[in-house]
N, C-alpha and C positions, 0 to 999 in steps of 0.2 A: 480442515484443508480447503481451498479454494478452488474453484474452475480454473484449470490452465488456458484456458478460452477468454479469460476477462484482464487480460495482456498484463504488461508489467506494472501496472498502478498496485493491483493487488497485494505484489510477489510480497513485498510487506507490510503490507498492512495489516493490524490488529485484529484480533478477535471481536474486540468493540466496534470495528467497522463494519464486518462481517451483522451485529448486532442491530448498529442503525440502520443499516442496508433492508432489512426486513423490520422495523415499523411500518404499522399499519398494513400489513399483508395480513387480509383475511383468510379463512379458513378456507374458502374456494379457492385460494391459489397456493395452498400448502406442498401438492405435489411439483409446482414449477420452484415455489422457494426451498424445498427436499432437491431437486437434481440441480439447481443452483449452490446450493453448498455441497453436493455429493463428496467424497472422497476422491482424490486421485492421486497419480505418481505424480509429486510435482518436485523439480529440482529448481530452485531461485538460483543457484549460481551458476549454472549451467545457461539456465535461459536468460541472464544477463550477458552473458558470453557471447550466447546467441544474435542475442538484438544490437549489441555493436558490430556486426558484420553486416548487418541490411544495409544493402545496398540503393534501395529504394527511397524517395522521398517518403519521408514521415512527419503529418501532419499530425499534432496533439491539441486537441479540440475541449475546451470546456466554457461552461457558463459562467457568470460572472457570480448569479448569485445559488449556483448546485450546493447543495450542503452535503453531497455523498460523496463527486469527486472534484475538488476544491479546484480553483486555478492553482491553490500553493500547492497541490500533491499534481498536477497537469507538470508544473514547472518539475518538481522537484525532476519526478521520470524524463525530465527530456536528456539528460546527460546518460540517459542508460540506451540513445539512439546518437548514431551516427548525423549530425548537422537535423535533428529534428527542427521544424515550428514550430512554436505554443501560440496559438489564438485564443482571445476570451473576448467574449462575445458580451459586451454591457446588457445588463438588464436580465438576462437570460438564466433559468435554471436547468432542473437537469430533464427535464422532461416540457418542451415547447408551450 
């Protein structure tokens, strides 16, 4: 199960993401990568429900070249927001 905190890119994503997401996490950060995947209640159809009612502007931000959360999965989620942006930012991966 996934953090319902790491918004709707997640909501489906695989297990195998879940998998590359934690390459090269050493052993000193085993407890932050333990409550990163912790268990929770999490409902996907309910919280897509959700996220077409925001009202708010929503900016969806990714790098050009992130191998964890691609511009095509950036794109994919933006139909799960009411008139979102997708930015992608040339050059760029996931971490500056």
């Amino acid at each position: 199960m996934m953090a319902p905190w790491r918004g709707s890119l997640l909501i489906t994503a695989p297990r195998s993401a879940q998998a590359r997401a934690a390459v090269g996490v050493t052993e000193r950060h085993q407890p932050a990568r333990e409550g990163f995947f912790a268990g929770a209640a999490f409902d996907p159809p309910a919280t897509r429900a959700a996220l077409t009612k925001l009202t708010a502007p929503v900016l969806l931000y990714a790098g050009a070249l992130d191998p964890m959360v691609t511009p095509a999965i950036v794109r994919e989620a933006a139909p799960l927001f009411n008139g979102a942006t997708v930015v992608v930012q040339p050059g760029a991966a996931h971490f500056p």
